[in-house]
C-alpha positions as CSV (number, residue, x, y, z in Angstrom):
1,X,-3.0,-1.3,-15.4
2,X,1.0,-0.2,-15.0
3,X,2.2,0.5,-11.7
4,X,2.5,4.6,-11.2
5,X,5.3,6.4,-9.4
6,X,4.2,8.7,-6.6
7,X,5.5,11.4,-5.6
8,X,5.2,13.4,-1.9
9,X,3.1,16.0,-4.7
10,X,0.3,13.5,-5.5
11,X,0.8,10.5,-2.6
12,X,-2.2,11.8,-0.5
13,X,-4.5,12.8,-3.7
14,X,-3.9,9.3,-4.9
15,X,-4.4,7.3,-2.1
16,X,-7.7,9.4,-0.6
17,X,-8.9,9.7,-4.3
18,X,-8.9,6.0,-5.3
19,X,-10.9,2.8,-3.8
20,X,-8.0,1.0,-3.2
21,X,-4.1,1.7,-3.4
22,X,-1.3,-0.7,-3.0
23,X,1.8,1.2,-2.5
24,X,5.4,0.0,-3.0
25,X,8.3,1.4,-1.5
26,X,11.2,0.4,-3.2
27,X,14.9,1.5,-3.7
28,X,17.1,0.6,-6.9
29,X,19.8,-0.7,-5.0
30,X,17.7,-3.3,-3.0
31,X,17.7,-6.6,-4.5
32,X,13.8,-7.9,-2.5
33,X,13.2,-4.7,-4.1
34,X,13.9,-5.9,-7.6
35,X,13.2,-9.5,-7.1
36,X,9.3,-8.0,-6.0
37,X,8.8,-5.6,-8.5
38,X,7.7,-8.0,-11.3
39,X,5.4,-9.8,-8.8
40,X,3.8,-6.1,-8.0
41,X,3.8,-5.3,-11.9
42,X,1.9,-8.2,-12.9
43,X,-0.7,-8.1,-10.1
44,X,-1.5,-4.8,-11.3
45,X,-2.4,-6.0,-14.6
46,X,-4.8,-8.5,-13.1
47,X,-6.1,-6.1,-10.9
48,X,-7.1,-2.9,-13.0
49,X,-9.6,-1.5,-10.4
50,X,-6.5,-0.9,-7.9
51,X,-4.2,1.6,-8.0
52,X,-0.8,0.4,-7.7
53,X,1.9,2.6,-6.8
54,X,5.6,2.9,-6.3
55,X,7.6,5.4,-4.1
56,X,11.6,5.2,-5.0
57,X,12.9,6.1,-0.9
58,X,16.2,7.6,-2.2
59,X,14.5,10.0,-4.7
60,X,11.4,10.3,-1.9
61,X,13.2,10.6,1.4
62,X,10.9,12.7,3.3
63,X,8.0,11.1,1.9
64,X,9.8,7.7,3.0
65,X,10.4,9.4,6.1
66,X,6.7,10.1,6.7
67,X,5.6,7.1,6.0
68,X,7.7,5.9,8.9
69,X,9.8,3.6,6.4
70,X,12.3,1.1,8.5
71,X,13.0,-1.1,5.7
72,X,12.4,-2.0,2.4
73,X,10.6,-3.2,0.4
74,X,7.4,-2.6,2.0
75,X,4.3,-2.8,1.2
76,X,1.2,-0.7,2.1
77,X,-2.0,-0.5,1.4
78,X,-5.2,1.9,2.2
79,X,-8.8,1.1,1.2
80,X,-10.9,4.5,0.6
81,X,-8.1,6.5,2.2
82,X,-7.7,4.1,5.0
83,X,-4.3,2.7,6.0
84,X,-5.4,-1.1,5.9
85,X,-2.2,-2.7,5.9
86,X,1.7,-2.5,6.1
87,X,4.7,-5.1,6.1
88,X,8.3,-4.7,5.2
89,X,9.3,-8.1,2.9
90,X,8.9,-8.7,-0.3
91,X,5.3,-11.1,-1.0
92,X,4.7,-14.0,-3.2
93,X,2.5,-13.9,-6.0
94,X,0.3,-16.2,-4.1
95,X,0.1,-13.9,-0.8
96,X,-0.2,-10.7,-2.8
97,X,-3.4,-12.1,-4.5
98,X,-4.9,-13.5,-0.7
99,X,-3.8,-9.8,0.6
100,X,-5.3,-7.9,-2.6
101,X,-8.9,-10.2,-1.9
102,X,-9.0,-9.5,1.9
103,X,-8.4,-5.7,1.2
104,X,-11.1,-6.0,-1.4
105,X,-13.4,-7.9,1.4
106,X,-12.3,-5.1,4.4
107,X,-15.2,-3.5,5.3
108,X,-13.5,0.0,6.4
109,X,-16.8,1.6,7.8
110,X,-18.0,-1.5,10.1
111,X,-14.1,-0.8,11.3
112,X,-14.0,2.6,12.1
113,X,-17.5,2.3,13.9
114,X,-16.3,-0.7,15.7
115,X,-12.7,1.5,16.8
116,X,-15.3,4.8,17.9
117,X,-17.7,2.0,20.0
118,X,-14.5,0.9,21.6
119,X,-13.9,4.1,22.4
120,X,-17.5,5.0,24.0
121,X,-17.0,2.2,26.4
122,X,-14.0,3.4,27.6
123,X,-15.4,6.3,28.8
């Protein structure tokens, strides 16, 4: 599957509506940015199930902005609407395939039941 730009329009449909979604934010001017986005490509065409998008930060600055954006590139991603990960760099193939199986592994329920027990025994 090709890599889809996202817009602030669609951002939260697409990453609530789909199983998993990488997302890249990227600017043209970057050179990581460029030196990345054939890595990101290509793992999207081994990984059809995912949804990988890309957000341009100079055409998407408040939806950069929002996303608390320091540098670039970086990389997010969110597992059944879930925020599961997020690093600025620019990943090897090799990493981006271990960081595409853990996501895959991530069990987001058994997490958010283990964050609200850890919030019982606070109390």
């Amino acid at each position: 599957m090709a890599t889809r730009d996202l817009t602030e329009q669609d951002f939260n449909d697409t990453i609530n509506g789909n199983d998993i979604v990488l997302v890249d934010f990227w600017a043209s001017w970057c050179g990581p940015c460029r030196a990345f986005a054939p890595t990101f490509a290509a793992a999207s065409d081994k990984h059809p199930d995912i949804v990988f998008g890309k957000v341009d930060t100079e055409a998407q600055e408040q939806l950069a902005a929002a996303a608390s954006i320091r540098a670039i590139p970086t990389l997010m991603a969110f597992k059944r609407g879930h925020l599961v990960f997020n690093q600025a760099g620019a990943l090897p193939p090799a990493a981006l395939d271990a960081l595409i199986a853990q996501i895959r592994d991530f069990d987001v329920d058994a997490e958010a039941n283990q964050n609200s027990s850890a919030g019982d025994q606070r109390s």
